[in-house]
MILUM-895707 format. One record per residue (C-alpha): residue number from 1; x, y, z. Coordinates in Angstrom, 3 decimals. Example, Ala and Ser with C-alpha at 12.3 -4.5 7.8 and 13.67 -1.06 7.14 Angstrom:
// MILUM-895707
(kevo 1,(12.300,-4.500,7.800))
(kevo 2,(13.670,-1.060,7.140))
***
This chain:
// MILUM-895707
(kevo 1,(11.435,5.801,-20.072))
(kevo 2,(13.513,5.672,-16.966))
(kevo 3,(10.657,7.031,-14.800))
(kevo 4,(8.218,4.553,-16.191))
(kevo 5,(10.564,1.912,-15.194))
(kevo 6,(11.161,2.867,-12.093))
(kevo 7,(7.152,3.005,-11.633))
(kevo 8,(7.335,-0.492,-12.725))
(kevo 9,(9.897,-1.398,-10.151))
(kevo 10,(8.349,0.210,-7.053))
(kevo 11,(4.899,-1.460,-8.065))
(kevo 12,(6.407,-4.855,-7.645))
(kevo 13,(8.189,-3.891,-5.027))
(kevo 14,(5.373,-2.750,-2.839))
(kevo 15,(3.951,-6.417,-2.715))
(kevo 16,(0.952,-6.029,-4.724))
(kevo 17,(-0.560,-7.945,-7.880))
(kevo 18,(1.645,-5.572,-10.146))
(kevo 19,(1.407,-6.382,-14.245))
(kevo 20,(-0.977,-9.258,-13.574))
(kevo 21,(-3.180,-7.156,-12.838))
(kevo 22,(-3.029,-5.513,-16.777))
(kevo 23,(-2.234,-8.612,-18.503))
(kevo 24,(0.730,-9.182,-21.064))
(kevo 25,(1.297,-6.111,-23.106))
(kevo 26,(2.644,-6.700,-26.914))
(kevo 27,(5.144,-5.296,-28.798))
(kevo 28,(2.530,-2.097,-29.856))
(kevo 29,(1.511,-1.598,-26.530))
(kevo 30,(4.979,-1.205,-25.064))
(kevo 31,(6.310,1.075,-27.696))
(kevo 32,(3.343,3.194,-27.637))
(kevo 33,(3.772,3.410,-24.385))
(kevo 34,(7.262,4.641,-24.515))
(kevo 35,(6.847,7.358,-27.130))
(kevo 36,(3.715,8.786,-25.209))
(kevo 37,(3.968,10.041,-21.985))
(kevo 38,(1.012,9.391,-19.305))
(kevo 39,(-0.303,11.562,-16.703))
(kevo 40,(1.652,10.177,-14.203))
(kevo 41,(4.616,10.673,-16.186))
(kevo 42,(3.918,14.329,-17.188))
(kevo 43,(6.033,17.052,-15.528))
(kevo 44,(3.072,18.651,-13.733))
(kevo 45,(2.002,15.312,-11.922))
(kevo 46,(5.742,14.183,-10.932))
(kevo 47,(5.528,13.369,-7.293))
(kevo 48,(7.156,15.572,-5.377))
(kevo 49,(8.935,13.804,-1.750))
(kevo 50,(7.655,14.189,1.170))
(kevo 51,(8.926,13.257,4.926))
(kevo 52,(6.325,10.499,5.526))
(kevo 53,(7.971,9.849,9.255))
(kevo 54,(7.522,13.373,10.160))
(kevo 55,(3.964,13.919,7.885))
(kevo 56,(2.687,10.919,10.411))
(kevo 57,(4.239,12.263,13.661))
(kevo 58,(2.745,15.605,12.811))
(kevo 59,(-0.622,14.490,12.412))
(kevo 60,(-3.425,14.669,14.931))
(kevo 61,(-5.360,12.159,13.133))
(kevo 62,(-2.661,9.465,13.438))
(kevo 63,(-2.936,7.735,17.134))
(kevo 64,(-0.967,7.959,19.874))
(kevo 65,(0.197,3.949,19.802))
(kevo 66,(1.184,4.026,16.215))
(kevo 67,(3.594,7.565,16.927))
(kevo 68,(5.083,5.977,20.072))
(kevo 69,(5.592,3.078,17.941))
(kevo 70,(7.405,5.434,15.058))
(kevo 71,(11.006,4.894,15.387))
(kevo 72,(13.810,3.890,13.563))
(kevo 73,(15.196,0.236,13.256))
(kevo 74,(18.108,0.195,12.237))
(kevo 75,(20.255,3.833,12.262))
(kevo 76,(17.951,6.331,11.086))
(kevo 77,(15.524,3.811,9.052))
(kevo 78,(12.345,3.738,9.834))
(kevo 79,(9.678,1.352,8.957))
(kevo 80,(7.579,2.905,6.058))
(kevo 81,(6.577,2.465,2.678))
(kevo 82,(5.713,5.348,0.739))
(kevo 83,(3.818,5.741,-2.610))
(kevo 84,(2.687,8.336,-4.831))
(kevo 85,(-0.680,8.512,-7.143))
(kevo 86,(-3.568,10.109,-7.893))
(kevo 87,(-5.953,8.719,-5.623))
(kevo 88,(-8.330,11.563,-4.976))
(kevo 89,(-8.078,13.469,-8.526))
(kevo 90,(-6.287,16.480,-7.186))
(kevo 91,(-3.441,18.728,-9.727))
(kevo 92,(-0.856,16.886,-7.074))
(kevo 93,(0.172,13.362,-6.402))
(kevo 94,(-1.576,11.975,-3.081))
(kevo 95,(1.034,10.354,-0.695))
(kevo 96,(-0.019,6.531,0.883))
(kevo 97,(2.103,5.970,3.645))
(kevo 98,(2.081,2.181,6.104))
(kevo 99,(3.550,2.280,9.531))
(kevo 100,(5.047,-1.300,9.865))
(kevo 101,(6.946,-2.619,13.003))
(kevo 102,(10.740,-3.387,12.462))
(kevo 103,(10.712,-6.928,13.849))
(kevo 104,(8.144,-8.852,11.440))
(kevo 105,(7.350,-5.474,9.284))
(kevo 106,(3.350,-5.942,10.613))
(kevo 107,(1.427,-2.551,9.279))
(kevo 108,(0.060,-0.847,11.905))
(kevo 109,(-1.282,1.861,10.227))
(kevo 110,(-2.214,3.355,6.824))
(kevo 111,(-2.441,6.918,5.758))
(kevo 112,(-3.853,8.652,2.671))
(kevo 113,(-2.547,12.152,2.264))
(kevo 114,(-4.038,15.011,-0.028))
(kevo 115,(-2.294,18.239,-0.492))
(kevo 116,(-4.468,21.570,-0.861))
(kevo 117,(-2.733,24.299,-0.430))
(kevo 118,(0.967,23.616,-0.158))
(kevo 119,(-0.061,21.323,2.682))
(kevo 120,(-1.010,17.526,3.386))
(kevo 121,(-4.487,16.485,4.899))
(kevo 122,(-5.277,13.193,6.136))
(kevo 123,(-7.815,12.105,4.575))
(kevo 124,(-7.990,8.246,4.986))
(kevo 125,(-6.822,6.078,7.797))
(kevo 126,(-6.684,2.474,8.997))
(kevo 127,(-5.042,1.025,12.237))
(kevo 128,(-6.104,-2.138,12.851))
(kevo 129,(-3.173,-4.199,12.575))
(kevo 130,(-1.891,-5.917,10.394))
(kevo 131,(-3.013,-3.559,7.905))
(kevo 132,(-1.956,-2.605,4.602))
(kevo 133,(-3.117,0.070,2.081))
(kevo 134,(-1.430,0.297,-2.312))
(kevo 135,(-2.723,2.515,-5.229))
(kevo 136,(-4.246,0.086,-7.613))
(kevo 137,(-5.245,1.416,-10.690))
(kevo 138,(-6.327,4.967,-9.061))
(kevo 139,(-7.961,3.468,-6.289))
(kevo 140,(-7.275,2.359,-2.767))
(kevo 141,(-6.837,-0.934,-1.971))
(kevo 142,(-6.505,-1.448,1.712))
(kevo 143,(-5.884,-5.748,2.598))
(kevo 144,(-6.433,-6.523,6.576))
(kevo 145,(-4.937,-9.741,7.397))
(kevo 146,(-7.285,-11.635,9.803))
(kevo 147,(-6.474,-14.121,12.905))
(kevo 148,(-8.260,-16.464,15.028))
(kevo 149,(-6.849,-17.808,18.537))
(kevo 150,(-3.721,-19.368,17.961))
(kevo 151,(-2.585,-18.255,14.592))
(kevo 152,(1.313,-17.623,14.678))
(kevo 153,(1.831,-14.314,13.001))
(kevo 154,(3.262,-16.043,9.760))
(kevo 155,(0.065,-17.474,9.002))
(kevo 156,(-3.265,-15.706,9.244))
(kevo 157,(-6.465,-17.417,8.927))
(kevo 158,(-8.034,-15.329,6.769))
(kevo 159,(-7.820,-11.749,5.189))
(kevo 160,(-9.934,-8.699,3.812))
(kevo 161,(-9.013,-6.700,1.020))
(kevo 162,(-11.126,-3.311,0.327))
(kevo 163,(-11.320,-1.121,-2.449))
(kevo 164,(-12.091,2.750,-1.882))
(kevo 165,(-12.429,5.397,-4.613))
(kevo 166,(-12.379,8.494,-4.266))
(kevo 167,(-15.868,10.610,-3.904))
(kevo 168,(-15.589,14.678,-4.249))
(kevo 169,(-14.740,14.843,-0.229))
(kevo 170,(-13.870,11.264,1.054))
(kevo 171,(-13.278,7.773,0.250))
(kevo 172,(-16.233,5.012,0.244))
(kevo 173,(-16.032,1.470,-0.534))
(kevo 174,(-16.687,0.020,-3.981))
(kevo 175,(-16.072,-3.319,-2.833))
(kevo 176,(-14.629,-5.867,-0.408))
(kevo 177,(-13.440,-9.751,-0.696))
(kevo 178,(-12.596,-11.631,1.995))
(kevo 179,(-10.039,-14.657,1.317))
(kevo 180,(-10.042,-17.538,3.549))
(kevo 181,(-6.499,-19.487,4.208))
(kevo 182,(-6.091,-23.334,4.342))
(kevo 183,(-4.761,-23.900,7.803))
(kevo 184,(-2.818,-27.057,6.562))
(kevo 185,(-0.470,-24.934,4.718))
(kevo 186,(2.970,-23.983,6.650))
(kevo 187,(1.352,-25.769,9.609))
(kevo 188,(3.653,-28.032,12.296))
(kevo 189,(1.194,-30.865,11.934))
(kevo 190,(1.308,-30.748,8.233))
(kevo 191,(2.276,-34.440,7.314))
(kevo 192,(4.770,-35.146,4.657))
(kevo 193,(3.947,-36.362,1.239))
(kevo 194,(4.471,-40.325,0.856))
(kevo 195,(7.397,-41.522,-1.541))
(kevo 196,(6.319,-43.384,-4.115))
***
């Protein structure tokens, strides 16, 4: 019970669509799912921890901007989200991992990790910032916040959001939505609503 909760927690924490995305549960559906584990749940696919600073440093894939960029912001914590799912229907959890910056916590880069053999692989990657990749539902959802000339970084014009799943070897894309942002909103220029 405490595990699923704290899989509840770090969903909504991660800044996703969390339990919208399943609709309200009843009364049956939460107490069956407390007497019955899930997969995720089950001993063999409990996530083991992994050093996602030094799993990105260590990796050829990962460029040269985003490891210079690496480094802690305040003491030794550094700017990363971590999360653990089955994304690529492996016996092991696969590790997502976002390289933000410390100042406005802007992802600069998103890694998918697969272990095979006692060892992580890259096997998906994204670093065009602002960039940000969840698990959703066993796939990969990867949203790319868009800007034309003169947006302030608070306030993007527009954004992509792509969903990969997982194909025997490699991600592909299943689909991709592009949201467009009213530029009135949070604007300087904005006027002010009229008393009545």
């Amino acid at each position: 019970m405490l595990t699923a909760l704290g899989l509840f927690v770090s969903a909504c924490a991660t800044g996703g669509t969390g339990a919208r995305d399943e609709g309200p549960a009843g009364g049956d559906a939460v107490a069956k799912g407390a007497a019955t584990p899930t997969a995720a749940a089950s001993p063999s696919r409990a996530a083991r921890r992994v050093d996602a600073v030094r799993l990105v440093k260590n990796d050829p894939g990962v460029s040269a901007a985003v490891k210079r960029d690496l480094k802690p912001c305040v003491g030794d914590e550094y700017p990363v989200d971590v999360s653990y799912g089955n994304l690529t229907k492996s016996s092991s959890n696969d590790v997502v991992v976002n390289v933000m910056t410390c100042g406005d916590a802007v992802g600069i880069g998103s890694y998918v990790y697969r272990e095979a053999n006692g060892r992580y692989q890259n096997v998906f990657k994204a670093e065009e910032p602002p960039v940000y990749a969840e698990i959703d539902r066993g796939d990969l959802v990867v949203t790319q916040q868009l800007y034309e000339k003169g947006d302030p970084v608070s306030y993007p014009s527009s954004e992509e959001v792509i969903t990969y799943g997982w194909s025997a070897t490699h991600f592909t894309e299943e689909s991709r939505i592009h949201n467009d942002y009213s530029n009135a909103v949070g604007g300087a220029d904005s006027p002010s609503p009229e008393a009545n």
